[in-house]
C-alpha positions, 0 to 999 in steps of 0.5 A: 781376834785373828791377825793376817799378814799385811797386804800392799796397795801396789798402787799407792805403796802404803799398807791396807789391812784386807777386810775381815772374811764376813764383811762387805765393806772395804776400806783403802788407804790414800797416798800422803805427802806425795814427792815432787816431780823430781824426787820423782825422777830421782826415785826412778833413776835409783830403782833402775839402777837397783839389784834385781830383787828375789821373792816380793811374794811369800807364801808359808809352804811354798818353794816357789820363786816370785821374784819377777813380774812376768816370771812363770811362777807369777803367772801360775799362782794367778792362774791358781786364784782365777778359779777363786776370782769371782768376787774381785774387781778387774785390776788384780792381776795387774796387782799380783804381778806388781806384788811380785816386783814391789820394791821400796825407793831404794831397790830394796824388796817390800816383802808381802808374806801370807800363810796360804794362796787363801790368805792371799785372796782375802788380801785381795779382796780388801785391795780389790773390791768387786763393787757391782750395780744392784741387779734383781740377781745379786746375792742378797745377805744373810739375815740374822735368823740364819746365824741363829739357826747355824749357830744352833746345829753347831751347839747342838752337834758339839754339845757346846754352848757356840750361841755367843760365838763372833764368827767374824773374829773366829774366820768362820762362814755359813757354808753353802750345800747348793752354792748360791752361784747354781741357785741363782742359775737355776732360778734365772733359767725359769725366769727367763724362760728356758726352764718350767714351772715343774723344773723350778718345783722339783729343784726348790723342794729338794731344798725344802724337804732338806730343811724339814729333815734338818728340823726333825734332825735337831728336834732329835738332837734336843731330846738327847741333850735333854736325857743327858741333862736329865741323867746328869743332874743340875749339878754337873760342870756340863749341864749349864752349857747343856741348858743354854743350848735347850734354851733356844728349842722353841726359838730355833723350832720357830725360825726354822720353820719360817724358813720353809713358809718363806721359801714356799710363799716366795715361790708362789709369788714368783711363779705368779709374777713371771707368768705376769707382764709386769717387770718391776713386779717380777724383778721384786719378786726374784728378789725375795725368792733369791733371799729366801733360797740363798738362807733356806736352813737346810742349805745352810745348816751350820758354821765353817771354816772361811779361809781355809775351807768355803773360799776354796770350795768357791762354787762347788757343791759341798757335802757332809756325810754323818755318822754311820747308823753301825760300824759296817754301815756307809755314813749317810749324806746330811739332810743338804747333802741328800738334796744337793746329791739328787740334783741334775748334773747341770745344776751343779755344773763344777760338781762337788769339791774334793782335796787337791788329789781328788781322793776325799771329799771336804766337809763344811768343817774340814772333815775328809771323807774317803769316796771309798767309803761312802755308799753306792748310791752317794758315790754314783751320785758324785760320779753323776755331778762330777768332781771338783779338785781344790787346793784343800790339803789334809796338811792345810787343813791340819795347817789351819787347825794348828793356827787356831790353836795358837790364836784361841780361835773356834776351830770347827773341824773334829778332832780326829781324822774322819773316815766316818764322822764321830758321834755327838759327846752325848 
């Protein structure tokens, strides 16, 4: 179990744990034993008379001074959140700036440390929900099938029985290649009209054929696991591991491949329910072509770090780049990635996220790709779609990497630093 640093409902002055990154559900403390009247005016006439106090807020890492409500550096890690606030409910900036005044009755600083400006946002989160009314283009969640088939590829990349892995436990995320910020957009253009039945086909195949090559990918991968369990005997400390993972073959090939018949039927019937004049039956229909797409497998093929990388890269579009065929050869886009990269620049409007220096591209795992040494045409595709700098460092990722270490948490990110990504152990 992983631990955070305590954040303060400014409003009620009491702690509230933020919820963990992959639930939905919130829960907020309530003040108790609330003073008098003139307690309360006696508190006050205290706090006024009280020594300016230094730095409510702490961040591990970083020299900036929050010390005051309205104070600059106040106002520039609000500005660094913005681009990150998409699910937070309105109050929270308000929030921050009481967070950086926050004192206890006696003038004396209530102190809120987090590790990094994303520790802070998850703290944020659980004191300011987003709580929306239920609309046809809400995100929907992930079904369980779609944890089965991340939890695979991650076996299967890692040569690692990972199928009883707690992602919740462990900050980890099913990331997205195409967010489902853009899906819902493009979705919305087609049903709204400014877009063809051609558009949504060409964009949504993509996707589809993402997660056919995502299939064939693993069906590879399952023959190796199998010739290496064959090569090593029953008796090797490995091949148990190993075997778990060959155990879910016909499982995974199963759910995979609904995935693609779930896709493919839900836009049928949402092309047939915009062309028709009937509203509860279209808005029926984009909900399930919303569900489908938001968990299609190829968009969604593995495990990655929550906090440290996928709340950072927020919308953008995030790609992962494989081992190279040979050593002089440019490492090719994942299946997710080919169809994210072939993608019209208006459907990935933030383009795609890179390190805070704009130099690398971020993996879904961390893994840094240097631009410099992808292929032409993956490097004219990015240069097509754009790039989006992020707050992602080598330094916080290794940060991270560090942190799980000392928690005995998974840490999904590779061992060594990657210019090309290192082959599977077997």
């Amino acid at each position: 179990m992983f631990h955070r640093a305590i954040a303060r409902n400014p409003a009620a002055n009491r702690p509230v744990s933020p919820a963990r990154p992959d639930s939905r559900s919130k829960h907020m403390q309530t003040a108790k034993n609330c003073p008098t009247v003139g307690h309360l005016s006696a508190l006050q006439k205290q706090a006024n008379n009280a020594p300016t106090v230094q730095r409510q807020i702490k961040i591990q890492g970083d020299a900036r001074k929050f010390e005051t409500k309205g104070g600059k550096a106040t106002r520039d890690l609000i500005e660094e959140i913005m681009p990150q606030s998409y699910n937070l409910a309105r109050g929270w900036i308000n929030g921050v700036y009481k967070m950086a005044g926050d004192t206890q009755s006696d003038g004396s600083p209530i102190v809120h440390n987090y590790a990094s400006v994303s520790d802070l946002i998850v703290a944020l989160q659980g004191l300011y929900p987003k709580v929306e009314t239920a609309g046809p283009y809400d995100r929907p969640n992930f079904s369980s099938a779609a944890y089965f088939l991340a939890k695979v590829v991650a076996s299967l990349n890692r040569g690692q029985d990972l199928m009883g892995l707690a992602l919740g436990d462990n900050d980890l995320a099913l990331p997205h290649r195409m967010s489902f910020r853009d899906i819902r957009e493009s979705t919305r253009r087609f049903v709204e009209g400014t877009e063809t039945q051609g558009d949504l086909t060409r964009w949504t195949d993509r996707l589809i054929q993402a997660t056919l090559d995502r299939i064939a990918m693993s069906t590879d991968r399952f023959s190796q696991i199998a010739a290496r369990l064959s090569a090593i005997g029953p008796s090797a400390p490995e091949a148990i591991g190993l075997g778990n993972i060959m155990a879910h073959e016909s499982d995974y090939l199963a759910k995979a491949q609904a995935s693609v018949a779930f896709a493919s039927q839900s836009r049928a019937k949402l092309t047939v329910a915009v062309a028709g004049q009937n509203d509860a039956a279209k808005t029926a229909a984009l909900k399930i072509f919303l569900k489908a797409f938001n968990e299609i497998h190829g968009n969604i093929p593995d495990v990655g770090q929550h906090v440290a990388i996928n709340i950072p890269v927020s919308s953008a579009g995030h790609a992962h780049f494989l081992a190279s065929a040979t050593a002089n050869a440019a490492p090719p886009p994942s299946p997710g990635t080919k169809a994210l990269l072939a993608q019209s620049p208006h459907r990935i409007p933030d383009g795609i996220a890179t390190t805070s220096d704009g130099k690398y591209i971020i993996g879904p795992q961390g893994q840094l790709m240097d631009k410099l040494d992808i292929g032409q045409s993956a490097l004219d595709a990015i240069k097509s779609l754009g790039s989006k700098p992020t707050s992602v460092t080598r330094e916080s990722r290794n940060q991270d990497s560090h942190k799980r270490s000392a928690e005995g948490r998974f840490d999904p990110s590779l061992a060594q630093e990657q210019k090309k990504q290192p082959a599977p152990p077997w």
